[in-house]
C-alpha positions as CSV (number, residue, x, y, z in Angstrom):
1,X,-3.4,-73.4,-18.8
2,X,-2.4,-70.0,-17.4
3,X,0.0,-68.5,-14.9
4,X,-1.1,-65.1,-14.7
5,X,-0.4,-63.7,-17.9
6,X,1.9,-66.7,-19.1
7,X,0.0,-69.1,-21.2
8,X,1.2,-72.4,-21.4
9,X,0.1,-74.9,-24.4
10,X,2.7,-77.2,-24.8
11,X,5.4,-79.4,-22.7
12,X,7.8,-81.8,-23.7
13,X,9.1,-84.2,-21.2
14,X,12.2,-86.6,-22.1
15,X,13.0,-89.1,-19.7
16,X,13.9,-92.6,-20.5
17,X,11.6,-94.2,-18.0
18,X,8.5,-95.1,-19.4
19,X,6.8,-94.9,-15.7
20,X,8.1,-91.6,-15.4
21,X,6.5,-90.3,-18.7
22,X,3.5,-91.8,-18.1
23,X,2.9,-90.4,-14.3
24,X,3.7,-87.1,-15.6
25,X,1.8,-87.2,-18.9
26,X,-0.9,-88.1,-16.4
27,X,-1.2,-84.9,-14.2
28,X,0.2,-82.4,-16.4
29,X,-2.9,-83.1,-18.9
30,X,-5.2,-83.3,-16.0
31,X,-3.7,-79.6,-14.9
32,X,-4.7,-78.7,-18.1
33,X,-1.2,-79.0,-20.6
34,X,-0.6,-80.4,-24.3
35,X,2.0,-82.9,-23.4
36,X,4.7,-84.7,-25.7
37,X,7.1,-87.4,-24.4
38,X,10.4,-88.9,-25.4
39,X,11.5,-92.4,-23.9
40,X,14.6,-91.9,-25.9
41,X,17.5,-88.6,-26.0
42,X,18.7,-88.9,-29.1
43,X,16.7,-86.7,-31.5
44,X,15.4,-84.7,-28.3
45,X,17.2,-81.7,-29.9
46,X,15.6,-81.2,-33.3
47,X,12.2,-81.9,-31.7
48,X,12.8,-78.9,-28.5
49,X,13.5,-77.1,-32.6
50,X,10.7,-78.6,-34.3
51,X,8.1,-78.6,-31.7
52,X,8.6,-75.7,-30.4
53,X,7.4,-76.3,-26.5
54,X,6.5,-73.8,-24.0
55,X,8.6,-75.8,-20.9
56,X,11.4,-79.0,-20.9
57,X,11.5,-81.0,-18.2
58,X,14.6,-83.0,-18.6
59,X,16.0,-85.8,-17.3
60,X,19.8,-85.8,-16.4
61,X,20.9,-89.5,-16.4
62,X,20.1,-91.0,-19.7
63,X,22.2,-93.9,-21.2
64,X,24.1,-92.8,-24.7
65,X,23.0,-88.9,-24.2
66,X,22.8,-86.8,-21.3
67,X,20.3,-84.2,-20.6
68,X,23.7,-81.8,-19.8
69,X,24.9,-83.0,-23.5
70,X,21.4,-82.3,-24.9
71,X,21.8,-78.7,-23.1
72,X,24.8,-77.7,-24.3
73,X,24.5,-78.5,-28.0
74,X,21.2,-76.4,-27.5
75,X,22.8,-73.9,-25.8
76,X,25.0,-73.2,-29.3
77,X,22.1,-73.8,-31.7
78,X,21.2,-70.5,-32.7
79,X,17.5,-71.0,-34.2
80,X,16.8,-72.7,-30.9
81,X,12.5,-71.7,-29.6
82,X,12.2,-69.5,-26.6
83,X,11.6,-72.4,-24.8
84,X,12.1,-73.4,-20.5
85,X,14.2,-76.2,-20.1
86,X,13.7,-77.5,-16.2
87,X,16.0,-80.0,-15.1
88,X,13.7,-83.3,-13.7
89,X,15.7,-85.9,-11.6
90,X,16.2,-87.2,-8.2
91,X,19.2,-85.8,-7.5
92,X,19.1,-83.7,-4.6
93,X,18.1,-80.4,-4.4
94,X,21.6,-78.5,-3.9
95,X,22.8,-80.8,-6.9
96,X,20.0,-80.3,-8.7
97,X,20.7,-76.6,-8.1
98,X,24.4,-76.3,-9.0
99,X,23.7,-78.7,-12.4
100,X,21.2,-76.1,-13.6
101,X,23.6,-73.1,-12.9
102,X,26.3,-74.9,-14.7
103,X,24.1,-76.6,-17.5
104,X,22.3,-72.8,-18.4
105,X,18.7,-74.4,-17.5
106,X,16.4,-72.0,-16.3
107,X,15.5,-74.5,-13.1
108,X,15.1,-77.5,-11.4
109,X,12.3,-80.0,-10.0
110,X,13.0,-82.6,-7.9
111,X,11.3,-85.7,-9.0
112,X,8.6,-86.7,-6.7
113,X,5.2,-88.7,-6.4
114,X,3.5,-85.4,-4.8
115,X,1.5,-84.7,-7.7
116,X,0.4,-81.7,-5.7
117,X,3.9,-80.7,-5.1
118,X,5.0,-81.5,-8.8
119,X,2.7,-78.9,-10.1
120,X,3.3,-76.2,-8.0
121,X,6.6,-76.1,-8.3
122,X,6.2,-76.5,-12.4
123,X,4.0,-73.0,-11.6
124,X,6.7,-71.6,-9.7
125,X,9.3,-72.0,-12.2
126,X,6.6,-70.3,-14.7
127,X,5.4,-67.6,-13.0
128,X,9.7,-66.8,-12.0
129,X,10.1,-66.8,-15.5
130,X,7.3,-64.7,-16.4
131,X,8.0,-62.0,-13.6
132,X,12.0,-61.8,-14.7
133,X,11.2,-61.2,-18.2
134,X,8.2,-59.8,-20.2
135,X,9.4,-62.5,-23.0
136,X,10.3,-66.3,-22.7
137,X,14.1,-66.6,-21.7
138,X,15.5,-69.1,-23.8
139,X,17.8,-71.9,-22.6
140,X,21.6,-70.7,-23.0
141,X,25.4,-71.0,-21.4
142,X,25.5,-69.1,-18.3
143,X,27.3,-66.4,-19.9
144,X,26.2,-65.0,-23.6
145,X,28.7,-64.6,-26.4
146,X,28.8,-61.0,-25.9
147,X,30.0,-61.5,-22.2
148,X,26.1,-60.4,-20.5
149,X,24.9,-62.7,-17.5
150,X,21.8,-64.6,-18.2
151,X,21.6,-66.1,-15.1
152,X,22.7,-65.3,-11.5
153,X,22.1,-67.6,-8.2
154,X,19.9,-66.5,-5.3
155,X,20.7,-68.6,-2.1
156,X,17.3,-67.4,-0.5
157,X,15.5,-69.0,-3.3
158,X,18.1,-71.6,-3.9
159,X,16.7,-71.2,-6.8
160,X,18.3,-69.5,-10.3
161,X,17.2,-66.4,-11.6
162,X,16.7,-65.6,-14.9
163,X,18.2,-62.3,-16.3
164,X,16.7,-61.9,-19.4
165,X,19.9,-61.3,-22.4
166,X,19.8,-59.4,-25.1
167,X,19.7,-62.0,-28.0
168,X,18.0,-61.9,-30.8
169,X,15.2,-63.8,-30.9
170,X,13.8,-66.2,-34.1
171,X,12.0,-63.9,-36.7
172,X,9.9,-64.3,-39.5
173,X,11.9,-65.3,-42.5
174,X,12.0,-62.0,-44.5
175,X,14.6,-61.1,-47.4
176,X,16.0,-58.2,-47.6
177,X,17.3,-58.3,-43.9
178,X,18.6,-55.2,-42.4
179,X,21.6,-55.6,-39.6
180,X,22.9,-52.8,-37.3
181,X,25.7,-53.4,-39.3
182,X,24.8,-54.1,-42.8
183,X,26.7,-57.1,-44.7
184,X,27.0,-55.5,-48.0
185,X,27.3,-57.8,-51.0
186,X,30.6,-59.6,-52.0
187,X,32.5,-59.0,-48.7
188,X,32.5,-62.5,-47.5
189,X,32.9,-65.2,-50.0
190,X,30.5,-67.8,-48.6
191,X,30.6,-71.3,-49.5
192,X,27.7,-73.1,-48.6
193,X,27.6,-76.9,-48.6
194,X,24.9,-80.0,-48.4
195,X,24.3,-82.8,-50.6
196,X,21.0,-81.9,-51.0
197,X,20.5,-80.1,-53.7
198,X,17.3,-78.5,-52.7
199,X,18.6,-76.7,-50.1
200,X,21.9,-75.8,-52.1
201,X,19.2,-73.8,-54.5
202,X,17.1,-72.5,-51.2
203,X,20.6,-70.7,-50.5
204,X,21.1,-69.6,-53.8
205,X,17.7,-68.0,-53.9
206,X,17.6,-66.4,-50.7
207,X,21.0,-66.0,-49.6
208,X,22.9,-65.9,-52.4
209,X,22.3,-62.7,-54.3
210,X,23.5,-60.8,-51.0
211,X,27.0,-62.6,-51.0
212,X,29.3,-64.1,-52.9
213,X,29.1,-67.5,-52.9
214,X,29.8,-71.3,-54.1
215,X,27.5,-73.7,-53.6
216,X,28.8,-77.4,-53.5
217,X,27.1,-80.9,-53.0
218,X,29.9,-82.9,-51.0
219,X,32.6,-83.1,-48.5
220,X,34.8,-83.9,-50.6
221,X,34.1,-80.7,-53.6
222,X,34.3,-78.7,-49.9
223,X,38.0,-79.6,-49.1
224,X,38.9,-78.9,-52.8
225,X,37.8,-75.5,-52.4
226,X,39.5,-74.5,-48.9
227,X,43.0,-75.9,-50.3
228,X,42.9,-74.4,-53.6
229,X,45.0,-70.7,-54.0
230,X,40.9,-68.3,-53.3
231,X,39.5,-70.2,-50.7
232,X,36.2,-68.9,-49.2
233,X,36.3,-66.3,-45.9
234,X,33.3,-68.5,-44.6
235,X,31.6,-72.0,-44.6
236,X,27.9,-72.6,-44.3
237,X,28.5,-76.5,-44.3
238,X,25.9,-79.9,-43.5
239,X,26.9,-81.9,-41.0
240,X,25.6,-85.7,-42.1
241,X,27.0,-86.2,-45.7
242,X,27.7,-89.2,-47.3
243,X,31.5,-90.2,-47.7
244,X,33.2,-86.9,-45.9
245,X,30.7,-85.6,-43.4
246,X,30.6,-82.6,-42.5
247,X,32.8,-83.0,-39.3
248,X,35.1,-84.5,-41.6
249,X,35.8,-81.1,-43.4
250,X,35.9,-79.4,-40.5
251,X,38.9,-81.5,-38.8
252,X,40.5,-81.1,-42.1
253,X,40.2,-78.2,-42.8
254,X,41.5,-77.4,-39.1
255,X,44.3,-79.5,-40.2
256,X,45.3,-77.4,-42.9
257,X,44.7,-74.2,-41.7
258,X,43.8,-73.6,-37.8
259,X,42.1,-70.3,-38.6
260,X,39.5,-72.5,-40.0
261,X,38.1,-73.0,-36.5
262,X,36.3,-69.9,-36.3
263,X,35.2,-69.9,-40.0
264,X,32.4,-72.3,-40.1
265,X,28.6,-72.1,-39.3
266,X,27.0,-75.8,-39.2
267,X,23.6,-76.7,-40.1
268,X,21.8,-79.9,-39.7
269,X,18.6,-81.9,-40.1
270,X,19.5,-84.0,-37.2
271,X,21.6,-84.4,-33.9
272,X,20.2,-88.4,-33.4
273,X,23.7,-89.9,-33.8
274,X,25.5,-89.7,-30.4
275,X,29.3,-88.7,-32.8
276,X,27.8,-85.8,-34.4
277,X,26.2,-84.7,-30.7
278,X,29.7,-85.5,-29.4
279,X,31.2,-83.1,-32.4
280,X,28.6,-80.5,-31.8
281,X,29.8,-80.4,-28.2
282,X,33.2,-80.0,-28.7
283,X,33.5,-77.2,-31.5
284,X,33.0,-73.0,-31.1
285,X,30.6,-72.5,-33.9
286,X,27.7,-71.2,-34.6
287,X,24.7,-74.1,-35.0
288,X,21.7,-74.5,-36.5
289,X,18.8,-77.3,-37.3
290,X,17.2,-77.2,-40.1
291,X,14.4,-75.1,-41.2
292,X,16.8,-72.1,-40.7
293,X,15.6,-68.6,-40.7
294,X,17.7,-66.8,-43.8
295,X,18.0,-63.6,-41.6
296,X,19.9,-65.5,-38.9
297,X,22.0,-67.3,-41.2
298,X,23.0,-64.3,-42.9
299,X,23.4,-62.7,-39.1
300,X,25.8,-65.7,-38.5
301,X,27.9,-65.3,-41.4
302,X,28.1,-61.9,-41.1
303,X,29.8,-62.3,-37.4
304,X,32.3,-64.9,-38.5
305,X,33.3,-62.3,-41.2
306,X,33.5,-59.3,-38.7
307,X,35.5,-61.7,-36.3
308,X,37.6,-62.9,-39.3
309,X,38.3,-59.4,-40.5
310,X,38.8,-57.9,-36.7
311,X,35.3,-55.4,-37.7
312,X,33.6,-54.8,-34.8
């Protein structure tokens, strides 16, 4: 279906009411959209990842994961889809209005048995979206990292406006990557850590050769390294790990050594398991789910060193 020149394929709707997801599955593939549904939160992150979907509608009040908690994980995971996240629920509207302004999402619906109503406020949220920005604006804090708004309220709307930021967006894996500020070889010793093997060599392929790194398949070979006398400048470290987890080493290592808090990038295959949504939440780090990108990856560690160094 298209809103003037915004074409929209796919939404994904997560609500834990079956009824819900069924009267909306209902008219949004009668209006003419591909439409995926989720009864359950957790995992709703890695599939907005994995699926890739044009618009989120998401429900607020969900037992054992809210849709803020879902929002703000995704608002740190840095290989997250241009994708609209709407917020769908019966608070009312002012409410609904704040809780997007707060949460980062790019709007609001009010839930309603209109079907009529329903869609053309879906529309309205698109074409806004479209006319702000000639590129999807993806779902963010209100604020980005570099201090730019991305979103600014306008009371004769009561509505929020998108300001589109300047972040990069997810590319095309290519190797060699080129950065405005180049991360030359052997300037950040990088250690990167998973217990699965296959992605331990993926990083040794395609990362490795422009850093100098260690490469190790446990928690517990992790915490060995950042005590011995040449720790690493920067981990790259796997969140669900047998034995020590990855959150494990990272209140460890904090432990230790509270510069550690801004020297670690996370990446996971999964954010199911309401404690590691929970850690996610609470940490300032950069975040990724798995298949990453290697150019972000490499952009990641390369800000963690320039922070770590005081390079601007």
């Amino acid at each position: 279906m298209s809103v003037g020149t915004f074409e929209v394929r796919t939404i994904l709707i997560i609500d834990d009411s079956d009824v819900v997801l069924a009267a909306c599955r209902s008219i949004l593939e009668r209006a003419g959209y591909r439409v995926i549904t989720r009864n359950r939160p957790s995992g709703s992150i890695t599939a907005i990842v994995n699926e890739r979907p044009d618009v989120v509608l998401l429900d607020l009040n969900m037992p054992t994961l809210s849709g803020e908690a879902i929002l703000k994980v995704l608002s740190k995971t840095q290989n997250r889809p241009d994708t609209m996240v709407l917020l769908h629920s019966t608070m009312p509207l002012e409410t609904l209005r704040m809780k997007a302004v707060s949460t980062g999402a790019h709007g609001y619906i009010q839930k309603t048995d209109n079907n009529t109503e329903f869609l053309r406020r879906l529309e309205y949220w698109i074409r806004r979206t479209q006319h702000t920005s000639s590129a999807r604006v993806r779902p963010t804090q209100i604020r980005s990292e570099f201090g730019a708004p991305i979103a600014e309220i306008n009371d004769s709307e009561a509505s929020i406006k998108p300001v589109s930021p300047t972040l990069p967006s997810p590319m095309t894996p290519q190797v060699p990557v080129a950065f405005a500020t180049p991360l030359s070889p052997r300037s950040a010793k990088t250690l990167f850590v998973d217990d699965d093997w296959t992605t331990l060599n993926t990083y040794k392929t395609v990362i490795g050769p422009m850093l100098d790194a260690e490469y190790v398949a446990s928690g517990e070979e992790a915490l060995a390294r950042l005590i011995s006398n040449a720790p690493p400048d920067v981990v790259v470290c796997d969140l669900v790990m047998p034995f020590v987890t990855g959150a494990d080493v990272y209140k460890r290592a904090l432990a230790y050594d509270g510069s550690w808090s801004e020297r670690f990038v996370f990446v996971t295959g999964a954010a199911s398991q309401r404690s590691v949504t929970d850690f996610l939440n609470g940490v300032d780090a950069k975040i990724f789910f798995k298949p990453v990108p290697p150019e972000l990856l490499l952009e990641a560690i390369r800000r963690v060193e320039a922070r770590r160094t005081g390079a601007s």
